[in-house]
Structure formats: C-alpha cells, structure tokens
LUMMAR-105805 format. One record per residue (C-alpha): x, y, z. Coordinates in nm, 4 decimals. Layout:
N
+----------+----------+----------+
:       c1 :       c2 :       c3 :
+----------+----------+----------+
:        X :        Y :        Z :
...
+----------+----------+----------+
//
This chain:
206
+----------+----------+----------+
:       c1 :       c2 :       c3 :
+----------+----------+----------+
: -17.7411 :  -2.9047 :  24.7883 :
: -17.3913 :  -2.7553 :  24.8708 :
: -17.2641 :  -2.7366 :  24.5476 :
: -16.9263 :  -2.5820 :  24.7018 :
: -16.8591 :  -2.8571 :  24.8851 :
: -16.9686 :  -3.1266 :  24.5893 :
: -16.6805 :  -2.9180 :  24.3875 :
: -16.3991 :  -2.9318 :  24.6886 :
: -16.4170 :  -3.2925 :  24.7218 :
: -16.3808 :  -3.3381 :  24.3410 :
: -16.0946 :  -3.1347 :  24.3807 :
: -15.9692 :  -3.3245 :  24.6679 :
: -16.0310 :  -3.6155 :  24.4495 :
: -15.8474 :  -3.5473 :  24.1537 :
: -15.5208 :  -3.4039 :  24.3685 :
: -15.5075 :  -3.7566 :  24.5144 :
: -15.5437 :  -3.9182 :  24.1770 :
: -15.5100 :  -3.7382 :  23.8887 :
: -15.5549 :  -4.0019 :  23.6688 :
: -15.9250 :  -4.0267 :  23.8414 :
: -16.0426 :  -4.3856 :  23.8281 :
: -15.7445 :  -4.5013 :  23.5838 :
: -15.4910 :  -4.4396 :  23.8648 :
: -15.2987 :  -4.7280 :  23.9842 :
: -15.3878 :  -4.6869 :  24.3240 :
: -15.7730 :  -4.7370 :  24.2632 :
: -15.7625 :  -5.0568 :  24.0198 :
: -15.7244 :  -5.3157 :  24.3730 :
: -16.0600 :  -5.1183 :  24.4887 :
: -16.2113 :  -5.2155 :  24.1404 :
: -16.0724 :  -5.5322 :  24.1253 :
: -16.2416 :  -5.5829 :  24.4688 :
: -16.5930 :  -5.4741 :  24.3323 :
: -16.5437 :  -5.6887 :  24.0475 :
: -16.6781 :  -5.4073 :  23.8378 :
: -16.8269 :  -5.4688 :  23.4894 :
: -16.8162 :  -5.8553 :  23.5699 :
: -17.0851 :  -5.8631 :  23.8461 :
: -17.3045 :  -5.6368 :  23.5560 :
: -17.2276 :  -5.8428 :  23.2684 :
: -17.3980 :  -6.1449 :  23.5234 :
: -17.6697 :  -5.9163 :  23.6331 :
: -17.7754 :  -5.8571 :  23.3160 :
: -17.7947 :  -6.2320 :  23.2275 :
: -17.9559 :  -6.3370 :  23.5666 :
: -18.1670 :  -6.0024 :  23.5726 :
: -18.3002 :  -6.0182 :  23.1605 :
: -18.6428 :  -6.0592 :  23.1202 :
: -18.5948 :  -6.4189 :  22.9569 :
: -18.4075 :  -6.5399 :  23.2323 :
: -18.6325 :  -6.4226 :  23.4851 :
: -18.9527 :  -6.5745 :  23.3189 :
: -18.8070 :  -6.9088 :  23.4551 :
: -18.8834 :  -6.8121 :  23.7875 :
: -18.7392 :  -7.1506 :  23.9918 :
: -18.4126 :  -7.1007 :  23.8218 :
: -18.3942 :  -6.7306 :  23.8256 :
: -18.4658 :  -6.7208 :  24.1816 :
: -18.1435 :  -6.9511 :  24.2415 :
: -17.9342 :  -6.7656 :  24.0428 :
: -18.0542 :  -6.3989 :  24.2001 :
: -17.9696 :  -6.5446 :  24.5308 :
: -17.5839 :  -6.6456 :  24.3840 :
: -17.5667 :  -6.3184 :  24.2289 :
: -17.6235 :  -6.1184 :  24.5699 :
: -17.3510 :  -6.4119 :  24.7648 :
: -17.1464 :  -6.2581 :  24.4883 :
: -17.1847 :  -5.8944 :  24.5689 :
: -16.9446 :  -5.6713 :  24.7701 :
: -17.1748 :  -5.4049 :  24.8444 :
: -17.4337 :  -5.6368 :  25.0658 :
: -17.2625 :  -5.7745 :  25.3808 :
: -17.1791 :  -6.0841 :  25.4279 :
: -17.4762 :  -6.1144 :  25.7246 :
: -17.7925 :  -5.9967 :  25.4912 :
: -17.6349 :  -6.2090 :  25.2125 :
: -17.6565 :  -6.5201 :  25.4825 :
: -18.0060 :  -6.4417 :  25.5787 :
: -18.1209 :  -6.3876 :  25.2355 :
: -17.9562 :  -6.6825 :  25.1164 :
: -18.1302 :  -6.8962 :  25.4474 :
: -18.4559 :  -6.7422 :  25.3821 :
: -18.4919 :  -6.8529 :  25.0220 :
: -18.3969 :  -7.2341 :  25.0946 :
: -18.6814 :  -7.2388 :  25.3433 :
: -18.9538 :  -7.0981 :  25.1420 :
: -19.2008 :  -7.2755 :  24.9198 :
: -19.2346 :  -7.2566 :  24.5374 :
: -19.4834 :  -7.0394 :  24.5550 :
: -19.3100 :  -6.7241 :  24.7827 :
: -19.0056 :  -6.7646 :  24.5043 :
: -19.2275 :  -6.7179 :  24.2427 :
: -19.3767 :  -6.4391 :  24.3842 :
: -19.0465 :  -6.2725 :  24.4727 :
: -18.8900 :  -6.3254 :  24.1177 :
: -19.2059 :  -6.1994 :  23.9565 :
: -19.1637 :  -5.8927 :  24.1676 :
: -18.8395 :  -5.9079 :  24.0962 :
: -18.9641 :  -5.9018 :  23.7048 :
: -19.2087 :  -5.6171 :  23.7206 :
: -18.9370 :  -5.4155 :  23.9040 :
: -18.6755 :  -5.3838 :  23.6584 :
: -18.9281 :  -5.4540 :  23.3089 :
: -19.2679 :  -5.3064 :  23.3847 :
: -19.3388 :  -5.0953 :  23.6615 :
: -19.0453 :  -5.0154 :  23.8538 :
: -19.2388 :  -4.8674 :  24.1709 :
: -19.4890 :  -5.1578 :  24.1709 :
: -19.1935 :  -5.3975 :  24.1667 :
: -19.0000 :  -5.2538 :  24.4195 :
: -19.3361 :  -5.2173 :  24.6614 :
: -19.4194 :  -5.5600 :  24.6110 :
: -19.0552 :  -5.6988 :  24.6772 :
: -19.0793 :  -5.4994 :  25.0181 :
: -19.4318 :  -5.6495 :  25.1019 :
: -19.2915 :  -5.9754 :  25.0586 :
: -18.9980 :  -5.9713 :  25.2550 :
: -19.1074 :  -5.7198 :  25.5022 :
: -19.2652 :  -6.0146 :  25.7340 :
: -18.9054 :  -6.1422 :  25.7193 :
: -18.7319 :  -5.8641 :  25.8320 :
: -18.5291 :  -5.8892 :  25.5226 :
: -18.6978 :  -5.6037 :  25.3273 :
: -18.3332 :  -5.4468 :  25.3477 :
: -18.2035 :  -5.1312 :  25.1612 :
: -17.8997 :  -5.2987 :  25.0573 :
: -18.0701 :  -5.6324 :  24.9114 :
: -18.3805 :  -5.4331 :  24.7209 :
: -18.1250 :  -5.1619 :  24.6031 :
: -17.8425 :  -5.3480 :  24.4721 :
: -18.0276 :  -5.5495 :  24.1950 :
: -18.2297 :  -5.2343 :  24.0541 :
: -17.7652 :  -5.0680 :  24.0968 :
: -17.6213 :  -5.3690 :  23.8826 :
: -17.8529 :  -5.3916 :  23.6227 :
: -17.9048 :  -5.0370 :  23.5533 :
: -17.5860 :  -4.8883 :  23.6621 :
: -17.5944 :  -4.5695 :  23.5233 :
: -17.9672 :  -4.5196 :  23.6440 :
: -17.9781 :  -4.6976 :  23.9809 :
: -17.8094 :  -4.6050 :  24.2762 :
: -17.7509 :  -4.8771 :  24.5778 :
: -17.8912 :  -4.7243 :  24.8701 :
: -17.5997 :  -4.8787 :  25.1785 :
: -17.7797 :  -4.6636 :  25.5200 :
: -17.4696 :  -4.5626 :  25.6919 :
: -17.3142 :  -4.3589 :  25.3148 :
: -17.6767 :  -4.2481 :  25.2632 :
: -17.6953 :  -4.0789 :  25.5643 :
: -17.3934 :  -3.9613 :  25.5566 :
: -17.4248 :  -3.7669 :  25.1694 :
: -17.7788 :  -3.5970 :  25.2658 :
: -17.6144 :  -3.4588 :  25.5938 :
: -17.2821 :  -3.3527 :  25.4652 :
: -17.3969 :  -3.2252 :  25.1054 :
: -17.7365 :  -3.0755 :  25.2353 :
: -18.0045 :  -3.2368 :  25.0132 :
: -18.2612 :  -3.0654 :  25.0908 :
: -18.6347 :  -3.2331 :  25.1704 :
: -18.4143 :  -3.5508 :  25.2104 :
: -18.4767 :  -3.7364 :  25.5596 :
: -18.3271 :  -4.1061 :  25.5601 :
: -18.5331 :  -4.4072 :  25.6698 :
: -18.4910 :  -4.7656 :  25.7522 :
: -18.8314 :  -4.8325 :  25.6269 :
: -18.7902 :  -4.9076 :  25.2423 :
: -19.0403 :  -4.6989 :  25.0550 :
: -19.0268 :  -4.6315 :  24.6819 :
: -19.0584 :  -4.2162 :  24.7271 :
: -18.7350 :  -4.1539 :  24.9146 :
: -18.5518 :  -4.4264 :  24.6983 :
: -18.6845 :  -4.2009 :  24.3857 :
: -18.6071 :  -3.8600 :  24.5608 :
: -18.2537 :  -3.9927 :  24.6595 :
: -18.1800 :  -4.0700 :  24.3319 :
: -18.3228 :  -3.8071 :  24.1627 :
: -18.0973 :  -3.5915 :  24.3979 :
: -17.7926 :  -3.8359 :  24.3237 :
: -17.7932 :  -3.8095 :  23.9611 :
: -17.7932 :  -3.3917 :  23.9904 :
: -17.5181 :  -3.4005 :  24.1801 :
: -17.3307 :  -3.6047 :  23.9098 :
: -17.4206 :  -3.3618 :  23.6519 :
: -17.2043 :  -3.0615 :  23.8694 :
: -16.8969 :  -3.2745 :  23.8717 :
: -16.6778 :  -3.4167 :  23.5694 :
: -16.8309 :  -3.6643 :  23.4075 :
: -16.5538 :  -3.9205 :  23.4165 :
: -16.6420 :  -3.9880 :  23.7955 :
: -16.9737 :  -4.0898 :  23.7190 :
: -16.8401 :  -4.3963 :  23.4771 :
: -17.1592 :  -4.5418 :  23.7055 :
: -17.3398 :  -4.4952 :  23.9901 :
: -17.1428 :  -4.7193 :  24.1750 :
: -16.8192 :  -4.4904 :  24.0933 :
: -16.9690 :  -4.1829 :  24.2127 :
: -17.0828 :  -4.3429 :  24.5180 :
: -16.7026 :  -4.4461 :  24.5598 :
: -16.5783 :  -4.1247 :  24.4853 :
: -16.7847 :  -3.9469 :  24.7366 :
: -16.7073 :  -4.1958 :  25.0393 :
: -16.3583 :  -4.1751 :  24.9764 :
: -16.3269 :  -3.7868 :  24.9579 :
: -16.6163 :  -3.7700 :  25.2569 :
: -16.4290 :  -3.9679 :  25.4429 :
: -16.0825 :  -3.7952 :  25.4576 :
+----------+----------+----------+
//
C-alpha cells in the first residue's frame, strides 16, 4: 500500500475543503446520494423480519436498488426486468440468499446470490455489493469496477488483482485492504464506507 500517497490525497482533500464533508460545496454530492435516508430504508427492507416475508421483501429489495445512485441506471433496469419474469420460487431463493448473506453466513450468502444470478448475467459487482454497503455501512464497501481498479493500481494494494467474476475472496481481501487504509487517514473521512470511497475518487481523480 502507498501510504505516502493515501496521506497526499488527504491532504489534497482537506486544502480543497477544510471543513471535510461539512463543507458547503460537498452537501449537493450528499444530497445526491441521499445519504443516511437510503440506510435508514435498507435497514427496514434488509432486517431479518422483513426479509422472512420473502414475496414482499423481494419487491421492496428491487425498489430499494431503482433507488440507489451507486448502481446505474442499466443494471437497475435489468435487475428490475429480471425479477418480474421469474417465478415464486427463484425470488424466494434470491431473498433467502439475500437473508443468509447479511444474518448468517455472509460468504455462503453472497456465493449463493452469485450462483443464482450468474445464468442471468446479472451476477454484477455493483448489484451484490451495494446491499451488503447500505446495510452495513461502516463494514461493507460497494465494489463499482472502474473505482476498484482504479484504488488497487494507484495506491498499490498489494496481492490485489481485480475481476469481473464475483467471488467472495477478493470481495473480502478488498475490503480487508479498504478498511486499513481508513485507519491511516483521519477518521472523519471515513463517516462510512461510502464517504471514503468518495473521498478517494474525488482526490484520485484531480
């Protein structure tokens, strides 16, 4: 990991706003993530009680990800298409995955939800990643390819190789490897994963 570069673009940040994510300039950005609202639904749609009415908590997963900012608008459209076509039984299964991910067994979850939509071509980063990011902000971390890619290469995580293929081990090693890197750095940029993730594509970027 280059920690000397992690440091300069906390620098960087905090000369462009020094009032880090209270700044003025940033609340439009937050305002466009809806941040706290779209985890105050999660964790209603996403809670264990919900979820046990599988029919109904499949519905309301799919209205939760139309909601999100951080899946585009053409995954959200196939997801969305590919549950109105599917059977009872294929919704159960994917909400009980669902369930297991985030309440029991988080890598037995998170395989199953990929064998599922796999056939589909819908066993996405962005769609798998951003429920396990919204209900467990501060643990989670939404996996979007092209920002991935672009962390490991530029901040040199080392035994890190990005792949299209959703597999449980590199989301576990990327994370792992995201939340040290939010330990180095003040903890106010790290509010949640999501913020971090912000904070590093903006300074990254410019």
């Amino acid at each position: 990991m280059n920690k000397t570069l992690l440091r300069q673009l906390e620098t960087k940040f905090y000369d462009r706003y020094p009032e880090g994510w209270e700044s003025e300039e940033l609340k439009p950005i937050l305002k466009k993530h809806r941040v706290g609202k779209m985890e105050e639904l999660a964790k209603q749609v996403l809670s264990l009680e919900s979820l046990n009415r599988e029919l109904e908590s499949c519905d309301n997963i799919v209205k939760l990800i139309a909601k999100s900012s951080l899946v585009s608008v053409f995954e959200k459209v196939r997801f969305k298409n590919l549950m109105n076509e599917m059977e009872d039984l294929f919704k159960r299964d994917f909400v009980d995955s669902v369930r297991v991910m985030l309440h029991e067994d988080e890598e037995a979850g998170f395989t199953r939800l990929v064998g599922l939509l796999a056939p589909y071509q819908l066993a996405k980063w962005p769609i798998i990643t951003v429920l396990l990011t919204y209900f467990e902000p501060q643990k989670n971390v939404f996996v979007k390819p092209t920002t991935v890619k672009q962390i490991i290469s530029l901040l040199e995580l080392e035994g890190l190789v990005y792949t299209s293929k959703v597999n449980y081990a590199f989301y576990e090693q990327y994370r792992t490897a995201f939340l040290a890197m939010t330990s180095l750095v003040n903890p106010e940029l790290s509010v949640t994963n999501g913020h971090f993730s912000g904070f590093l594509m903006m300074t990254m970027d410019s």
